[in-house]
MIMARNU-440739 format. One line per 3 residues: number of its first residue (from 0); their letters; for each residue y, z, x of C-alpha. Coordinates in steps of 0.1 Angstrom, whole numbers. Layout:
NUM = A = Y Z X | ...
***
This chain:
0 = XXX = 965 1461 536 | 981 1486 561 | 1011 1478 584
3 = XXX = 1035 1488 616 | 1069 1483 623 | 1084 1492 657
6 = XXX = 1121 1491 659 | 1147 1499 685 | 1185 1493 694
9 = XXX = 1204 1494 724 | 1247 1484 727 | 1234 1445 730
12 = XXX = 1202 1444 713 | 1183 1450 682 | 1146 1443 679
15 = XXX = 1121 1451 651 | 1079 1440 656 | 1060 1439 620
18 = XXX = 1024 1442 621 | 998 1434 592 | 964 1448 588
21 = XXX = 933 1438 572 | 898 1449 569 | 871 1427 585
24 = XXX = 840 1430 574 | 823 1407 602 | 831 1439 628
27 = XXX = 834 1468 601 | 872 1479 616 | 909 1471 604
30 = XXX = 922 1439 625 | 954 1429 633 | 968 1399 607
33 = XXX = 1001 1389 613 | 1032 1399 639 | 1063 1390 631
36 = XXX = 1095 1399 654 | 1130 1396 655 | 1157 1403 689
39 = XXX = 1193 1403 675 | 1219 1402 698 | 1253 1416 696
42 = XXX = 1268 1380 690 | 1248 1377 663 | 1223 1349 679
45 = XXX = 1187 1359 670 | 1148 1349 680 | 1122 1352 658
48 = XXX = 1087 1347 666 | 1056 1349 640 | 1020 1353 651
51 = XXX = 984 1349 631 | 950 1362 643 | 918 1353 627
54 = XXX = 879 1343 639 | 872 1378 651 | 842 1383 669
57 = XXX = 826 1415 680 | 819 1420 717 | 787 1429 732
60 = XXX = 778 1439 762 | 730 1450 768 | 723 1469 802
63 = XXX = 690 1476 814 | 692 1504 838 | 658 1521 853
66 = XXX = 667 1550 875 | 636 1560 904 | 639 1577 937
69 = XXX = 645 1560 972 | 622 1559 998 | 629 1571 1033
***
């Protein structure tokens, strides 16, 4: 498993943003799991928020494209 965190702080705010990764085979790349966050501020009152992805599905797009000249 592989993960990010982001975190940054100002006078009246703290914030941090975990990421989890995980391999899925279904699309052959490293997915986003989980994102967790938490805003602190300077009082002390905090938010927290937790996030869960899953059913990844790989996007397709078929063109047919036939290129001739234009008549005049």
């Amino acid at each position: 498993m592989l993960a990010s965190v982001l975190g940054t702080e100002s006078k009246t705010l703290r914030a941090q943003i975990d990421v989890t990764y995980g391999a899925e085979p279904a699309i052959g790349m490293l997915v986003p799991r989980e994102m967790r966050e938490k805003y602190t501020l300077k009082d002390g009152s905090t938010t927290e928020g937790r996030a869960t992805y899953a059913n990844f599905r790989r996007y397709q797009v078929k063109v047919d494209e036939k290129i001739g000249t234009v008549k005049k």
